[in-house]
C-alpha positions in Angstrom: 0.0 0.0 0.0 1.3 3.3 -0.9 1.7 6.1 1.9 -1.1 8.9 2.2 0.3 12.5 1.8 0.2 13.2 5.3 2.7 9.9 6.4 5.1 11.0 3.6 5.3 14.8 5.0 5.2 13.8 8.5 8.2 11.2 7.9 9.9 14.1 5.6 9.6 16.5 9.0 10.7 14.2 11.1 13.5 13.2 8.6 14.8 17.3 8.5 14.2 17.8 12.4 12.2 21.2 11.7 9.2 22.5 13.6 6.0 23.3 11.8 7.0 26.9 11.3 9.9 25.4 9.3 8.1 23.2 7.0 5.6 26.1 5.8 8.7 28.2 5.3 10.3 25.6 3.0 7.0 25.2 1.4 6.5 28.2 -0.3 5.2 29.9 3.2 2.2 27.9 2.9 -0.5 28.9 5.9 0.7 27.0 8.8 -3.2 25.6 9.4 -3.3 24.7 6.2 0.1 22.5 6.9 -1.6 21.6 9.8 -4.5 20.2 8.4 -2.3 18.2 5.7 0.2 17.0 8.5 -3.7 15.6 10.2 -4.8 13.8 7.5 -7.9 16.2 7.5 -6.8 17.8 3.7 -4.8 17.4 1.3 -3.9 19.6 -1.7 -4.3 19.1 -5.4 -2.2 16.1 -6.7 -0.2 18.6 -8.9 0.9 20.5 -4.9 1.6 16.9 -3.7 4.1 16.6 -6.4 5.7 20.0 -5.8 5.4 19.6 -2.4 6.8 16.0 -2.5 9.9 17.1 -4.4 10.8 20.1 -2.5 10.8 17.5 0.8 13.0 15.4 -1.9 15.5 18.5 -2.5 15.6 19.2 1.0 16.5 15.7 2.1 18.8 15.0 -0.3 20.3 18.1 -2.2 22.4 15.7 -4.0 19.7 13.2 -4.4 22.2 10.3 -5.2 20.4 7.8 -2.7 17.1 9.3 -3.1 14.5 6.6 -4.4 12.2 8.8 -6.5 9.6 6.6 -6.2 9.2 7.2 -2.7 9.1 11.0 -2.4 7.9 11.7 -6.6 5.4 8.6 -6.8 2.9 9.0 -9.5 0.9 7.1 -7.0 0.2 10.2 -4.9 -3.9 10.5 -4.7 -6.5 12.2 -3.1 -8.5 11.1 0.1 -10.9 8.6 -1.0 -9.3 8.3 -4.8 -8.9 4.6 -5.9 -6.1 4.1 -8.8 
């Protein structure tokens, strides 16, 4: 089973250590609710912002991105709440 949106960034902010604050910095300043209610499970953006999102956690992780596995933090697996593929 793939990993929702919210396991993947709450992995990726554990991963870089950073508070909430932080994260909606290195996100483009995203609203920090709105970070909140993705690191909840309660929302979750479009799966084009999952993507971008997704990568930038990528970058961050791994600037070099020589042991990255792209499937993990670029899936094309990525779906909305509820979505079946």
């Amino acid at each position: 089973m793939d990993s929702s949106f919210s396991e993947r960034l709450n992995q990726a902010k554990k991963e870089l250590g950073v508070t909430q604050v932080q994260l909606c910095n290195a996100l483009f300043n995203v609203p920090h609710r709105t970070l909140q209610s993705w690191l909840q499970g309660e929302k979750e953006p479009s799966v084009y912002v999952q993507k971008l999102i997704l990568f930038r956690l990528r970058v961050l992780l791994n600037p070099d991105s020589s042991s990255v596995d792209d499937n993990y933090f670029f899936s094309t697996n990525v779906r909305s709440h509820g979505e079946d593929l």
